[in-house]
C-alpha positions as CSV (number, residue, x, y, z in Angstrom):
1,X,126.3,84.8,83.5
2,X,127.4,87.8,85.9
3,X,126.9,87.9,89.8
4,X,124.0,90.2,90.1
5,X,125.6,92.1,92.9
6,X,128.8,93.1,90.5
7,X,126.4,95.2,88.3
8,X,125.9,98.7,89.2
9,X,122.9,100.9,87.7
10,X,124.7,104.2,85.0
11,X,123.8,107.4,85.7
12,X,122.8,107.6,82.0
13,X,120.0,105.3,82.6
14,X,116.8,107.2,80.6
15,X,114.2,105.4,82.5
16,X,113.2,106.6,86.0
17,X,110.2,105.0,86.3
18,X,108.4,101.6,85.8
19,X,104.6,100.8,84.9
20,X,103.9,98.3,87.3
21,X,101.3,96.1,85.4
22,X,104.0,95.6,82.6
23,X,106.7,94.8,85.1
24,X,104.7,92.4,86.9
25,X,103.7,90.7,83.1
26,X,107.9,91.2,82.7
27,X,108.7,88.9,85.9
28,X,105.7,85.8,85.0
29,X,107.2,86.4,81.5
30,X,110.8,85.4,82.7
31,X,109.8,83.2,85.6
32,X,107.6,81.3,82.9
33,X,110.3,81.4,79.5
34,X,113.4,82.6,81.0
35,X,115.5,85.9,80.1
36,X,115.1,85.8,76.5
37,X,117.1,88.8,75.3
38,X,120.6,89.0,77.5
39,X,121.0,92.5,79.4
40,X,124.1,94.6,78.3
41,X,127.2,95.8,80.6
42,X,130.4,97.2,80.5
43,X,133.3,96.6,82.7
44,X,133.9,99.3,85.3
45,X,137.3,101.0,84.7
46,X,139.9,100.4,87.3
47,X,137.1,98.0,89.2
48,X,137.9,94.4,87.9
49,X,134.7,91.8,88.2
50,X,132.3,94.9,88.3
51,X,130.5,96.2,85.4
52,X,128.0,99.1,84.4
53,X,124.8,98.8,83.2
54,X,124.1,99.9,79.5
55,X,121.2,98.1,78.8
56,X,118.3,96.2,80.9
57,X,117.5,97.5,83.9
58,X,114.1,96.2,84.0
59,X,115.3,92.7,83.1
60,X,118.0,93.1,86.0
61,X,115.0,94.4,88.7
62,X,113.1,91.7,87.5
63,X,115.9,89.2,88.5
64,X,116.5,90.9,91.6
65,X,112.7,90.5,92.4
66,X,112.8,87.0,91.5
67,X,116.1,86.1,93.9
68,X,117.9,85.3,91.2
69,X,122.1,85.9,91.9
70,X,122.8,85.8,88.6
71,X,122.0,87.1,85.0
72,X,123.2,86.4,81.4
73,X,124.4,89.7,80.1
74,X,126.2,90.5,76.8
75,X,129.8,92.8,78.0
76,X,130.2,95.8,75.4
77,X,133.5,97.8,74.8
78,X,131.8,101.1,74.9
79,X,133.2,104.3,75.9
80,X,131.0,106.7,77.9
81,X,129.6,108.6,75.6
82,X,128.9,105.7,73.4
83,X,126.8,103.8,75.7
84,X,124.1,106.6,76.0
85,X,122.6,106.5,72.9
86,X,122.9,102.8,73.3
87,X,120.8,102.7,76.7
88,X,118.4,105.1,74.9
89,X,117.9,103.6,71.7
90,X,117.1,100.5,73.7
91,X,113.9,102.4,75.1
92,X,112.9,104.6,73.1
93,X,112.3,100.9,70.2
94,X,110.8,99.3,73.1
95,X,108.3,102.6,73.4
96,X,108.9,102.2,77.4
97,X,110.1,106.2,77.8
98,X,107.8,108.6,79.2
99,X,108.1,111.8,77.0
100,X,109.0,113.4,80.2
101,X,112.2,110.4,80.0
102,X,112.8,111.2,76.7
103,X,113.2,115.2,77.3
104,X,115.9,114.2,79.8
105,X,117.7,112.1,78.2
106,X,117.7,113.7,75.1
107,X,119.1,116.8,77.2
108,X,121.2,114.5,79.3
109,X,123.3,113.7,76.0
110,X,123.0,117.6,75.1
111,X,124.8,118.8,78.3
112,X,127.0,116.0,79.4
113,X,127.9,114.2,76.1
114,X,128.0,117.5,73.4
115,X,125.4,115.9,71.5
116,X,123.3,118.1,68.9
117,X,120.1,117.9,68.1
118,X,120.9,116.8,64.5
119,X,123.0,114.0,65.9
120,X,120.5,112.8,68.6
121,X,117.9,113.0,65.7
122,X,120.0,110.6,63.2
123,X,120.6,108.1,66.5
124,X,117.3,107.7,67.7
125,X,115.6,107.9,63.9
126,X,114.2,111.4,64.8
127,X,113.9,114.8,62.9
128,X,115.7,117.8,64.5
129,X,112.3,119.6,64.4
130,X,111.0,116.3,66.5
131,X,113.8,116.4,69.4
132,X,113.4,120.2,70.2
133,X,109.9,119.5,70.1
134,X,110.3,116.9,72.9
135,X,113.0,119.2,74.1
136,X,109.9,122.4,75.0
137,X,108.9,120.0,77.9
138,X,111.3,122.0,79.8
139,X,109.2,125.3,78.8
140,X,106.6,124.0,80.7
141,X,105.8,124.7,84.4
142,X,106.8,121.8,86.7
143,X,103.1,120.2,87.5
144,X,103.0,119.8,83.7
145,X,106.0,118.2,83.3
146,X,105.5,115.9,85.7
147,X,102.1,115.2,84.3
148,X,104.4,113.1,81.3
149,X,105.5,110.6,83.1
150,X,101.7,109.7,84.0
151,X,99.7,109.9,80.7
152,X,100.1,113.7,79.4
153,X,101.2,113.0,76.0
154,X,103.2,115.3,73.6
155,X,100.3,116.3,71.8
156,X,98.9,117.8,75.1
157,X,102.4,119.1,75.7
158,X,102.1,120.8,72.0
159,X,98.6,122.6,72.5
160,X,99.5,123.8,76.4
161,X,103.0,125.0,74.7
162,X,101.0,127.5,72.8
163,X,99.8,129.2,76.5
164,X,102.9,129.9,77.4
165,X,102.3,133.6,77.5
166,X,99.4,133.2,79.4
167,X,100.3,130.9,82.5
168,X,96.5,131.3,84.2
169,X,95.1,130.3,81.8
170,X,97.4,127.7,81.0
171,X,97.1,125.8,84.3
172,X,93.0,126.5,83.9
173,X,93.3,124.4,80.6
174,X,96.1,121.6,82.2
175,X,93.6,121.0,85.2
176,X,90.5,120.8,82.6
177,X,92.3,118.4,80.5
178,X,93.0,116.3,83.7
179,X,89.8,116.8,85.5
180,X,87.6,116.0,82.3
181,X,90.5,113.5,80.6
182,X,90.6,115.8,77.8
183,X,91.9,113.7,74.3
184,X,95.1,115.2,73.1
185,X,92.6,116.7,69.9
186,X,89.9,118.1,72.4
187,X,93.0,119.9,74.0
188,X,94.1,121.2,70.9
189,X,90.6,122.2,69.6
190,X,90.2,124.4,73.7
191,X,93.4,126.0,72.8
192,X,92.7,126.9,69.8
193,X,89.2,128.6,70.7
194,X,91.1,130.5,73.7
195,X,93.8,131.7,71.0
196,X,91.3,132.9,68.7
197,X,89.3,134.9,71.5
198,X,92.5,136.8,71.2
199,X,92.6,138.1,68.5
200,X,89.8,140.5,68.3
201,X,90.6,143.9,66.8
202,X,91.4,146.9,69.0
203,X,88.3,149.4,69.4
204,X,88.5,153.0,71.1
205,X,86.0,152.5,72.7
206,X,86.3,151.8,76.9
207,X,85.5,148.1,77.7
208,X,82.6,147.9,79.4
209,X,82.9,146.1,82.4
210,X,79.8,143.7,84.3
211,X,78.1,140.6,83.1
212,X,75.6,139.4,81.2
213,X,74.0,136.1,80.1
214,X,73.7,134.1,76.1
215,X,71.4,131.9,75.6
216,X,72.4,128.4,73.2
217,X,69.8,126.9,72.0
218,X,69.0,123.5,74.1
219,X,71.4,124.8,76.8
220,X,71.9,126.8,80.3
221,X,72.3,130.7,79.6
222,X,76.5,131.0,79.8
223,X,77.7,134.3,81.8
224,X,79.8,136.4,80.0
225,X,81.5,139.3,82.3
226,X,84.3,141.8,81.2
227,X,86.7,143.4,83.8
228,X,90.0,144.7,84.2
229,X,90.4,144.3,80.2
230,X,89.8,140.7,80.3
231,X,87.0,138.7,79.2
232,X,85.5,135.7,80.3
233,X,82.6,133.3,79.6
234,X,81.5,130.6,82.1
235,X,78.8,128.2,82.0
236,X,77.7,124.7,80.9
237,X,78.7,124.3,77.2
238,X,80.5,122.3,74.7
239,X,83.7,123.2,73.1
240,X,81.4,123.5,69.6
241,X,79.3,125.6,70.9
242,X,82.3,128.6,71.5
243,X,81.7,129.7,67.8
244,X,77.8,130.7,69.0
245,X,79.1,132.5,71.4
246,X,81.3,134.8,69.9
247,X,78.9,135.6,67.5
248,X,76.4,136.6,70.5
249,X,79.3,138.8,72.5
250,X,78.0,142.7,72.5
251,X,80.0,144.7,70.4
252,X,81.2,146.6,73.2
253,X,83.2,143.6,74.7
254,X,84.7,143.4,71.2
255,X,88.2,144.9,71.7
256,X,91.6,143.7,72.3
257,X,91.1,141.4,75.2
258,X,94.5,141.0,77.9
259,X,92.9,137.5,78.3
260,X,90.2,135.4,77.5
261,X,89.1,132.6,79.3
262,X,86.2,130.1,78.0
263,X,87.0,127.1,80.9
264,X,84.1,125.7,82.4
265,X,82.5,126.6,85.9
């Protein structure tokens, strides 16, 4: 058993946030059956009686919440570098990261440790393909990113990576996919309709600009307006129904779009 107060928290620490329904289950759990896997520390250098979290720190709030002044923990001979793939392994098996946790911590032991991606990949069971994956969160604007740590998963992350040229339109898709709680494979299926509105051939002929309604069958007319070479359609309709649509565009609107957008509204 260690004195609560001699452990301090390591800057290496992936987690930086808690759910608080499973901490809440984690605190009855312990109050109910006790601590039933011991936290892991180090002993601070230079610092004797104090020691560094590698491992636990949601056991150790827990105990903290509870009042307790003491905790059994298991004290590791780990140099630095060797207690962050430690820490993370820990929470990465326990599935408790965030993706958004992950990225960091996977860059975390890229810029402070010299870690590569093919030894972070053979620590934490991953591919190399798999941890610069994870690693592209960081291509991502901010209010994405942060959109991780609350649900956004990285098959969201993947689909909204393939905007990246296209910020608008981007951030149109991101707030659909939040305001309608897109599925990860509706996401996917958007992005790919908005990719392939892109590709039309080039014509010679000038875009012609205004707006003009389509009729689906069963459905409110959709508006579809060129202007400034862009091309958008808005209306009432289901991602299946883009496919009708294209086929109905005028042949005049069928040139090299700048962007495309076919968001709701």
């Amino acid at each position: 058993m260690i004195p609560i107060e001699n452990i301090h928290l390591s800057h290496s620490q992936p987690r930086t946030r808690d759910h608080k329904k499973k901490f809440k289950n984690l605190i009855e759990s312990i109050e109910r059956d006790g601590l039933l896997s011991s936290i892991v520390v180090r002993a601070r250098e230079g610092k004797k009686g104090e020691y560094e979290l590698i491992c636990g720190s949601r056991r150790l709030q827990a105990f903290k919440k509870l009042g307790r002044k003491e905790i059994p923990a298991m004290i590791h001979s780990l140099i630095d570098k060797d207690s962050v793939p430690v820490a993370l392994c820990e929470n990465i098996h326990r599935k408790n990261l965030t993706p958004l946790e992950r990225a960091k911590a996977y860059r975390g032991m890229i810029e402070n440790y010299k870690y590569n991606q093919p030894q972070i990949g053979r620590i934490v069971g991953c591919t190399k393909g798999q941890i610069s994956l994870v690693l592209s969160i960081f291509k991502l604007p901010g209010n994405i990113q942060e959109a991780m740590d609350n649900g956004l998963s990285m098959h969201h992350a993947r689909a909204l990576l393939r905007l990246n040229d296209d910020q608008p339109t981007q951030q149109k898709v991101f707030q659909q996919v939040v305001d309608e709680d897109l599925s990860a494979r509706r996401t996917e299926i958007l992005v790919k309709e908005i990719l392939q509105l892109k590709k039309y051939p080039e014509r010679n002929e000038q875009l012609g600009e205004g707006e003009q309604e389509i009729n689906l069958p069963g459905r409110q007319p959709v508006k579809v307006s060129a202007k400034d070479g862009k091309i958008e359609v808005r209306g009432d309709f289901l991602q299946g129904d883009i496919s009708d649509i294209l086929k109905e565009i005028p042949m005049r609107y069928q040139m090299k779009p700048v962007a495309m957008s076919v968001l709701k509204g």
